[in-house]
C-alpha positions as CSV (number, residue, x, y, z in Angstrom):
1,X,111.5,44.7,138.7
2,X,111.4,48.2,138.9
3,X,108.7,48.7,136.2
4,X,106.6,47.5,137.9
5,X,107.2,48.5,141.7
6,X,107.6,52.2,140.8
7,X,103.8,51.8,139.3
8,X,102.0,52.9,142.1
9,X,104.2,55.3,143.3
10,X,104.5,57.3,139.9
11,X,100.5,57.8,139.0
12,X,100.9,61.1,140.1
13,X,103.3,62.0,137.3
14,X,101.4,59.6,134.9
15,X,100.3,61.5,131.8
16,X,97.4,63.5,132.7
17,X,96.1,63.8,129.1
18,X,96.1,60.7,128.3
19,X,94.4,59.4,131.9
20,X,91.6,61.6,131.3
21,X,91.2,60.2,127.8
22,X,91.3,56.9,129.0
23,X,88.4,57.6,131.2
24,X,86.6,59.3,128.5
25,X,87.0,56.1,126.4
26,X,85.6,53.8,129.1
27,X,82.9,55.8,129.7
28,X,82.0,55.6,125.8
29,X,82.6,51.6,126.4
30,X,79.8,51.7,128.7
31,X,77.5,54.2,125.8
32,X,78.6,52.1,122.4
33,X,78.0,48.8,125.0
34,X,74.4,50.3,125.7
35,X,74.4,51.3,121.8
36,X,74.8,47.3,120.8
37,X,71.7,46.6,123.3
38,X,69.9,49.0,122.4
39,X,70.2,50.2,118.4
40,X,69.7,47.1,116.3
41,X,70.7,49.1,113.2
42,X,73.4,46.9,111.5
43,X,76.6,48.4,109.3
44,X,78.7,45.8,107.2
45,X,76.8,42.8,108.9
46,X,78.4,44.1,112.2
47,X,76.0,46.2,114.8
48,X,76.6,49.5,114.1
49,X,77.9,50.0,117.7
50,X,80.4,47.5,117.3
51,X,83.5,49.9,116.3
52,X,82.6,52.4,118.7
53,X,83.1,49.9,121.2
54,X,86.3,48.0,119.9
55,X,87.7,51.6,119.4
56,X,87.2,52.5,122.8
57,X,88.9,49.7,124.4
58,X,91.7,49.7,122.2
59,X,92.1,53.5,122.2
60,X,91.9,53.2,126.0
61,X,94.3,50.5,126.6
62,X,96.9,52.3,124.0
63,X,96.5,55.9,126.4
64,X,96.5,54.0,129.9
65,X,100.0,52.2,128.7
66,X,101.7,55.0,127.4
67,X,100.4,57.2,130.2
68,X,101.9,55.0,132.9
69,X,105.2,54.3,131.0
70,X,106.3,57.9,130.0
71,X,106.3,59.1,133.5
72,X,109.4,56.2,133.9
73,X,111.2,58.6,131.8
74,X,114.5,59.8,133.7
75,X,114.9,62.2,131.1
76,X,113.0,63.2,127.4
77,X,110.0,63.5,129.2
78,X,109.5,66.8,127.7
79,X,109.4,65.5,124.6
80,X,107.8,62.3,125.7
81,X,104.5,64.6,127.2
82,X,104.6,66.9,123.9
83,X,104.0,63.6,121.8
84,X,101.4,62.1,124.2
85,X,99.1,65.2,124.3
86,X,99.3,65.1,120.4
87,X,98.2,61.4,120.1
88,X,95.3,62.3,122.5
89,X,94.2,65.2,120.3
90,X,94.4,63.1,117.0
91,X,92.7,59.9,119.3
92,X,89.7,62.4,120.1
93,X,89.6,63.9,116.1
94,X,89.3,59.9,115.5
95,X,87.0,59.0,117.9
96,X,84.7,61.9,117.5
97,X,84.1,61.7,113.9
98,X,83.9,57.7,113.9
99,X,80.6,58.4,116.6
100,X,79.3,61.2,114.3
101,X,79.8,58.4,111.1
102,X,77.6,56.1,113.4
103,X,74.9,58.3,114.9
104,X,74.8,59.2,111.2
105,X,74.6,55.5,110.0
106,X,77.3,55.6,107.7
107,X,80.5,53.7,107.6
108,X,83.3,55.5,109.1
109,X,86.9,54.3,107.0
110,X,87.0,53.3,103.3
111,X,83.6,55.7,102.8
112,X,83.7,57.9,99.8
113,X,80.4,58.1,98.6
114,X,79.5,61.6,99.3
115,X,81.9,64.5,99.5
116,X,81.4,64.6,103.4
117,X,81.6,61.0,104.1
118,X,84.9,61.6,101.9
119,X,85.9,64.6,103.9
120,X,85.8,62.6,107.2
121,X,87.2,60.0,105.9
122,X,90.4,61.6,104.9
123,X,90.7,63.7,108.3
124,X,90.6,60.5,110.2
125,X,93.2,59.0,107.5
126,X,95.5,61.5,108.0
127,X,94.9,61.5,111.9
128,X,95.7,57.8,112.0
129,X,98.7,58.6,109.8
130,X,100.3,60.8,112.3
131,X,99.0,58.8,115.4
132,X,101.6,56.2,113.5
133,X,104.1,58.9,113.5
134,X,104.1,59.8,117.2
135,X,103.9,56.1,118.6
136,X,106.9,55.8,116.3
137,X,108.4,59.0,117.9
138,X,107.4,57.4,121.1
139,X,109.1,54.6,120.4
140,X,112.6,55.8,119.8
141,X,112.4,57.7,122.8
142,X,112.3,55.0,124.8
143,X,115.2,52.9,122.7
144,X,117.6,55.9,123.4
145,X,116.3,56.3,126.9
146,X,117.5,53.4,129.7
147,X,114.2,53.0,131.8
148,X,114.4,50.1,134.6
149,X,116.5,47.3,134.5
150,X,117.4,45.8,131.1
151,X,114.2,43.2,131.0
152,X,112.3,46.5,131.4
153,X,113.8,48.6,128.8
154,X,113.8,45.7,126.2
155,X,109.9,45.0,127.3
156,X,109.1,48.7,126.0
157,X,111.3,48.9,123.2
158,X,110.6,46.0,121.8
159,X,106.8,46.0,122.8
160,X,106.5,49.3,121.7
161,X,108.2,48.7,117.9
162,X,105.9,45.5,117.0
163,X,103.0,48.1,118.5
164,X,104.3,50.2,115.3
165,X,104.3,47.4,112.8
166,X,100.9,46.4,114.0
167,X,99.9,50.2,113.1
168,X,101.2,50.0,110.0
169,X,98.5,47.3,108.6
170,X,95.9,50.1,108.5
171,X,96.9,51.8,105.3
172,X,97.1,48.3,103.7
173,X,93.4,48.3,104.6
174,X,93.1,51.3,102.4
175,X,93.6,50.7,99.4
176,X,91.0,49.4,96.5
177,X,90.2,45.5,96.1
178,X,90.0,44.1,92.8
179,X,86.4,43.9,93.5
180,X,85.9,47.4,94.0
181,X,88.2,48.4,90.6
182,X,85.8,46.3,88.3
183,X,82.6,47.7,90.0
184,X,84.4,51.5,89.6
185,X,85.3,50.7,85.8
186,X,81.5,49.0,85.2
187,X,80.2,51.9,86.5
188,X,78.6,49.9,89.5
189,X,80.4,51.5,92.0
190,X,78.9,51.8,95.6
191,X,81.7,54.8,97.0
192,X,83.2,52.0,99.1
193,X,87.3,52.2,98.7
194,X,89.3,49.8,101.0
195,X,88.1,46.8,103.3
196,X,89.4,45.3,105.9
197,X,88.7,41.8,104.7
198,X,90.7,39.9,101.9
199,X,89.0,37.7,99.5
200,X,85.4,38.6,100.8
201,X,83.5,41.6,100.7
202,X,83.4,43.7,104.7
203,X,80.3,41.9,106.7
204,X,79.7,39.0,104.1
205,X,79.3,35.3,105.2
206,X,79.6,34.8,108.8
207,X,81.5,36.8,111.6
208,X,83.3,35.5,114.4
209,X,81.2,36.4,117.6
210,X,82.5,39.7,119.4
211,X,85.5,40.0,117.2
212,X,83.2,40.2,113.7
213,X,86.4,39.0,111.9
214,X,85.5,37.2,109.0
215,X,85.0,33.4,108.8
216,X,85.0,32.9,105.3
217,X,88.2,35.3,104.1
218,X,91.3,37.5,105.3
219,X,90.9,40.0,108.2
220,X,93.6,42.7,108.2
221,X,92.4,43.5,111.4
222,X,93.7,40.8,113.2
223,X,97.8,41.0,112.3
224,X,96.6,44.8,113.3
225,X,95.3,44.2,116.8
226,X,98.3,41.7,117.3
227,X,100.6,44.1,116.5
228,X,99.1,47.3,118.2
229,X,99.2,44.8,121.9
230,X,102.6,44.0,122.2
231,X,103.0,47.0,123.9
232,X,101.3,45.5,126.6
233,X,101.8,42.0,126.1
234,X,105.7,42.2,126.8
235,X,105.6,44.2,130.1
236,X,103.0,41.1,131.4
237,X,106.1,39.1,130.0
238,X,108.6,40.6,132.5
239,X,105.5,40.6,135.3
240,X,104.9,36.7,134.9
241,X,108.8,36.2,135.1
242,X,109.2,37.8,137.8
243,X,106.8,36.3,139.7
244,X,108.4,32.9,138.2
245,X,111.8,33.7,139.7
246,X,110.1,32.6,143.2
247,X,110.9,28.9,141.7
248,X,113.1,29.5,138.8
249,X,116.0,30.9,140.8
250,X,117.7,31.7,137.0
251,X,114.7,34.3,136.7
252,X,116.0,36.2,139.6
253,X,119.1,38.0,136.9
254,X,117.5,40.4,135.2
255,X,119.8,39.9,132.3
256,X,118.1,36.6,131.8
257,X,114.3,37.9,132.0
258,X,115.8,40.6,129.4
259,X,117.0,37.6,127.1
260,X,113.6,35.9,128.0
261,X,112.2,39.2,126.5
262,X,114.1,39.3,123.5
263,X,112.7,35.7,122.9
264,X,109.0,36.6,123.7
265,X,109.3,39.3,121.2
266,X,110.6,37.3,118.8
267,X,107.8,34.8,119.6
268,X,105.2,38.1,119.3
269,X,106.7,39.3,115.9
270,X,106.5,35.7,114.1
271,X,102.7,35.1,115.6
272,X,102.2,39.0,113.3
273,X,103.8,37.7,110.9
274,X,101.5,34.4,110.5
275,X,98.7,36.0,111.4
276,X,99.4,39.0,108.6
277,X,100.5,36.6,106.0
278,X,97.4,34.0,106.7
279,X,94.8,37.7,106.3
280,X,96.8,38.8,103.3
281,X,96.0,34.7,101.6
282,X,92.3,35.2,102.2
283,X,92.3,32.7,104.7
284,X,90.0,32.8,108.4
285,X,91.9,32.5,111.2
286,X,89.7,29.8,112.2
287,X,90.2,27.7,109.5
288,X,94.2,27.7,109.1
289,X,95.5,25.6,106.2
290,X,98.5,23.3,106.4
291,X,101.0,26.1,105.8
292,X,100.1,28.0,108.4
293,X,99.5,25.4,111.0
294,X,103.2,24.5,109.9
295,X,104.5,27.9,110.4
296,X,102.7,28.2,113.2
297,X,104.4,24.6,114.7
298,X,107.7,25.8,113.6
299,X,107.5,28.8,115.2
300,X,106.6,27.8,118.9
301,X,109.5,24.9,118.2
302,X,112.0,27.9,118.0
303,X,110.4,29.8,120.6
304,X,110.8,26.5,123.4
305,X,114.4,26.0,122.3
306,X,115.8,29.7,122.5
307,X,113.4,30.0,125.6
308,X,115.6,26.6,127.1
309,X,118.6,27.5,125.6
310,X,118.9,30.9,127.3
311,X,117.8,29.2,131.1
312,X,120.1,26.0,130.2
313,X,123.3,28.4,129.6
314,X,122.9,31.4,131.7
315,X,125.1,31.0,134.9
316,X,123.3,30.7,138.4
317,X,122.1,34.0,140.3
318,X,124.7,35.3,142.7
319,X,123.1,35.3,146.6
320,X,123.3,39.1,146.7
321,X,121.4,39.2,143.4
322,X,119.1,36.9,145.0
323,X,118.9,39.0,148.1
324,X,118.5,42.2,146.6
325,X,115.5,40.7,144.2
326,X,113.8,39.9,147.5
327,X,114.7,43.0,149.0
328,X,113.0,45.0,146.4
């Protein structure tokens, strides 16, 4: 798998931007993981910290992947590096006004109860508006670009595109509750517009340890996070086959790791879809109802089959495909 055994070799042409910002963002692990210790102030029932933190590892994650998969890039990288410095320029316009909300003690997304904590709150909308738009752009550059062998390319297309649709869940979060609208048309307003949770007001009830996703309504967050790690979850799909074709000889064609993929994603974009439609009910993950444990059944039923279906009918690796696997 050349995805993988070109890794090490490429850092050097890894995208510098986005390297430094992922060590900027571990270092402010380490400062909003001190912050949680440290600052028992408390913001929608969550430590005030806790976003800081979740931001930073996400943020980080997002920047260390696409940093190591653009410099794969035969060509487009041009393009490819343009893109990438502007996602780490919108990142830091993010990230720095999401600290000052919290050294401030104010929420950072859906706050519009001053003109400033409106003003912010709009920047960082439109940043994570165009942070969509060049992950997108991202994206098709990779599905009109051949990179690796074809369990590689599908890995990043695919990975990348449900990394997209998990994106896309953050506007949703945006918009007014039915809540909200009665309190603005009592006049009881409190300049919060949007939530994350569905079916519960943002901190009510109790959290989920770490995660503080609800455990009493809908968390938009979740189908979002699922979405937005495909892009990593697919290559460790392709890294665990691989490593499976020492005694699954039919692992050893890359043509059936790249059907494998196509399965995995398919497995990845129905778990979204669950998880996404089960937030949207108003229902905690931890406490699926019969629907979605059924949906849920069904869909790692079709995931098995295809999976067996595609290693019961592919044909048997050649010996110089074997021998060149082990050569590489």
């Amino acid at each position: 798998m050349r995805m993988l055994s070109e890794m090490t070799a490429r850092t050097r042409e890894w995208h510098r931007p986005m390297v430094f910002f992922t060590g900027a963002m571990a270092v402010m692990a380490v400062v909003s993981a001190l912050g949680m210790l440290f600052d028992s102030r408390t913001l929608a029932g969550e430590p005030i910290w806790q976003k800081d933190f979740d931001f930073a590892l996400s943020i980080g994650m997002y920047c260390l992947t696409w940093a190591w998969l653009t410099s794969m890039l035969p060509r487009g990288r041009r393009t490819a590096s343009w893109v990438s410095t502007a996602l780490v320029a919108l990142l830091s316009v993010e990230y720095i006004l999401l600290t000052v909300q919290i050294i401030r003690g104010q929420r950072s997304h859906f706050n519009k109860s001053t003109d400033l904590n409106s003003a912010l709150g709009n920047v960082m909308g439109i940043s994570a508006g165009l942070i969509l738009v060049g992950s997108l752009v991202l994206a098709f550059v990779f599905v009109f670009v051949p990179v690796g062998d074809p369990a590689d390319r599908w890995a990043i297309r695919l990975g990348a595109l449900l990394s997209v649709a998990g994106m896309a869940f953050g506007p949703m979060m945006g918009a007014a509750t039915p809540q909200q609208q009665a309190a603005k048309a009592a006049g009881t307003w409190d300049g919060i517009q949007g939530a994350h949770s569905v079916g519960v007001a943002d901190g009510s009830g109790p959290l989920m340890p770490i995660t503080g996703w609800s455990e009493t309504g809908g968390d938009l967050r979740i189908p979002h996070l699922v979405g937005l790690h495909a892009l990593q979850a697919l290559p460790v799909l392709v890294l665990l086959l691989v490593l499976g074709s020492r005694w699954v000889p039919k692992l050893r064609s890359s043509v059936v790791r790249a059907r494998l993929v196509g399965v995995g994603a398919v497995g990845w974009a129905g778990l979204l879809a669950i998880v996404g439609w089960q937030a949207l009910r108003g229902q905690p993950l931890i406490h699926p109802d019969a629907l979605t444990l059924g949906a849920f059944g069904l869909l790692v039923a079709l995931v098995v089959v295809l999976a067996g279906l595609v290693l019961v009918l592919s044909k048997p690796v050649r010996a110089e495909a074997t021998a060149a696997l082990t050569a590489a």
